[in-house]
N, C-alpha and C positions, 0 to 999 in steps of 0.2 A: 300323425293321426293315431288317436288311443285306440287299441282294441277294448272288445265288450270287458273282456275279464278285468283291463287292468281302470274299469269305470266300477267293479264294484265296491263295494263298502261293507265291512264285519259289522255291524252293528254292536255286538259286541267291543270289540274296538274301540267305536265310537263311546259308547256307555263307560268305558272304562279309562276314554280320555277324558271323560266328563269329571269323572270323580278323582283322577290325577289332578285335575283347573283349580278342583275346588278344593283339595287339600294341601299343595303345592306350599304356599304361601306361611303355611302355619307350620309352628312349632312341633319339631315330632312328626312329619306326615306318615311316616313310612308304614305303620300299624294299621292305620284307619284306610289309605290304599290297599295292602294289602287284605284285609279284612274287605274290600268293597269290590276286588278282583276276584276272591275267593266266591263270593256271593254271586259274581255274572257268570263263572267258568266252573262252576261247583268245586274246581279245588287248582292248584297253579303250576300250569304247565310253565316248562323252559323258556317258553319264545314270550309270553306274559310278566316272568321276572324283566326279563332283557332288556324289553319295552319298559320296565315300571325305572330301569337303572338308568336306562338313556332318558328320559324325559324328568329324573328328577336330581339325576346327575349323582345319584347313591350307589358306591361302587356294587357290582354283584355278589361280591365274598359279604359284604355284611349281608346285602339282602337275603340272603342263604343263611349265613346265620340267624338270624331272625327268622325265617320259616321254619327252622329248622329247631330252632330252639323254645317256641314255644307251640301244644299241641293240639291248638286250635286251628295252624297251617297245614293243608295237605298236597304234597306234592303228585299226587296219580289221582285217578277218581274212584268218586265214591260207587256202589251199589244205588239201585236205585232206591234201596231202605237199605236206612243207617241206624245198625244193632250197638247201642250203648249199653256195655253188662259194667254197673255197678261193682265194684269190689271194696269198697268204703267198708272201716269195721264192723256194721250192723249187717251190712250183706254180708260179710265176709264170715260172722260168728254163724249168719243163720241159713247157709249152705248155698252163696254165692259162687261157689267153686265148683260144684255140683250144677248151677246152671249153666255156668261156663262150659264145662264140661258137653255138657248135651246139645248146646247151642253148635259148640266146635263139631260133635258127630254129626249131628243133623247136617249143617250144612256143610261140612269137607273143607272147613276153614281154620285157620287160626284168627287171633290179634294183630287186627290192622290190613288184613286179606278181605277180598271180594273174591265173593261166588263166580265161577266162570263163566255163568250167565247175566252176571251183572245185577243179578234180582238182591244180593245182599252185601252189608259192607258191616265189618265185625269189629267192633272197637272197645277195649277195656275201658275204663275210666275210675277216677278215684271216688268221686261220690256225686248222684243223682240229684243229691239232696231230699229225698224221700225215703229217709231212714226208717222211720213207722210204717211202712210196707215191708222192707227188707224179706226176702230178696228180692232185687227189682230189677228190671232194664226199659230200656227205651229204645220205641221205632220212632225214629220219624220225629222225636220228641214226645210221643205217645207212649207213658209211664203206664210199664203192667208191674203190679206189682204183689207179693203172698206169692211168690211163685215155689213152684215143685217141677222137678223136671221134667213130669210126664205131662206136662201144661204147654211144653213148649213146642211142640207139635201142633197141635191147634192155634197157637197166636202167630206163629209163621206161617200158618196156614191161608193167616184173614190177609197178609201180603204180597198175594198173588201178583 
C-alpha cells in the first residue's frame, strides 16, 4: 500500500520529462533540455542535472561542463528581477561603470549576486544590444536606457 506522499507528482518533473521525450531523439539534445529545465526551475539545481544525466545517459561531468561553460546556465536562483548592466564599448565609453557602480551600492551586491531578499539578481553582460541609448540595463528584459546614476533609485524603485 502506497502512502499519500509517495502518490504525489512534481509537476514540474513531469514538464521537464516532457521536454527530455521530445528532445532525446535528436541530434545535440543536451542545449535545448537544458535551456527548457532552466525555463521550468528558473535556473538548475543538482538533483535536475542528475535527472537530465540519467534519462539521457550524458555523463554529469560534461553536463557541468556545458552549464558551466556557457552563461546563459545558472546554477542557484535568480532574484525575482534580473539587473543586466551592459558593459559593451558604447556603455562602457559612456559611463557604464559609473552605473555598475551605484547599482552594486544601492543594492549590497556584486556580479552574479542576489539581494538577500531575493527582490534582485545582478548580472554584467557584454552587450544589450541597444548601443544608441548607452548606458543601459535591463530588468526583466525591460531596456532603461540614457541612464545617470542618480536615475537608478527611482527605476529600482518601480521593482518593488
Amino acid at each position: 500500500m502506497s502512502s499519500a506522499c509517495e502518490d504525489l507528482v512534481d509537476p514540474k518533473q513531469i514538464e521537464l520529462n516532457e521536454i527530455i521525450a521530445k528532445y532525446r531523439q535528436e541530434k545535440g539534445p543536451l542545449i535545448p533540455i537544458l535551456q527548457g529545465a532552466q525555463e521550468i526551475y528558473g535556473y538548475l539545481p543538482a538533483h535536475v542535472l542528475k535527472h537530465i544525466s540519467k534519462e539521457t545517459r550524458i555523463p554529469l561531468s560534461r553536463i557541468y561542463g556545458v552549464v558551466t561553460f556557457y552563461a546563459q546556465f545558472r546554477l542557484t536562483p535568480v532574484g525575482r528581477n534580473l539587473i543586466n548592466v551592459c558593459m559593451g564599448t558604447a556603455c562602457h565609453v559612456r559611463g557604464g561603470a559609473k552605473v555598475l557602480e551605484t547599482l552594486e551600492k544601492e543594492l549590497k551586491i556584486k556580479d552574479g549576486a542576489t539581494t538577500e531578499d531575493g527582490r534582485f539578481t545582478l548580472e554584467i553582460v557584454a552587450c544589450i544590444g541597444a548601443c544608441g541609448l548607452a548606458p543601459v540595463i535591463s530588468i526583466n528584459n525591460e531596456v532603461h536606457g540614457r541612464l545617470l546614476p542618480e536615475k537608478i533609485a527611482g527605476i529600482l524603485a518601480k521593482y518593488e
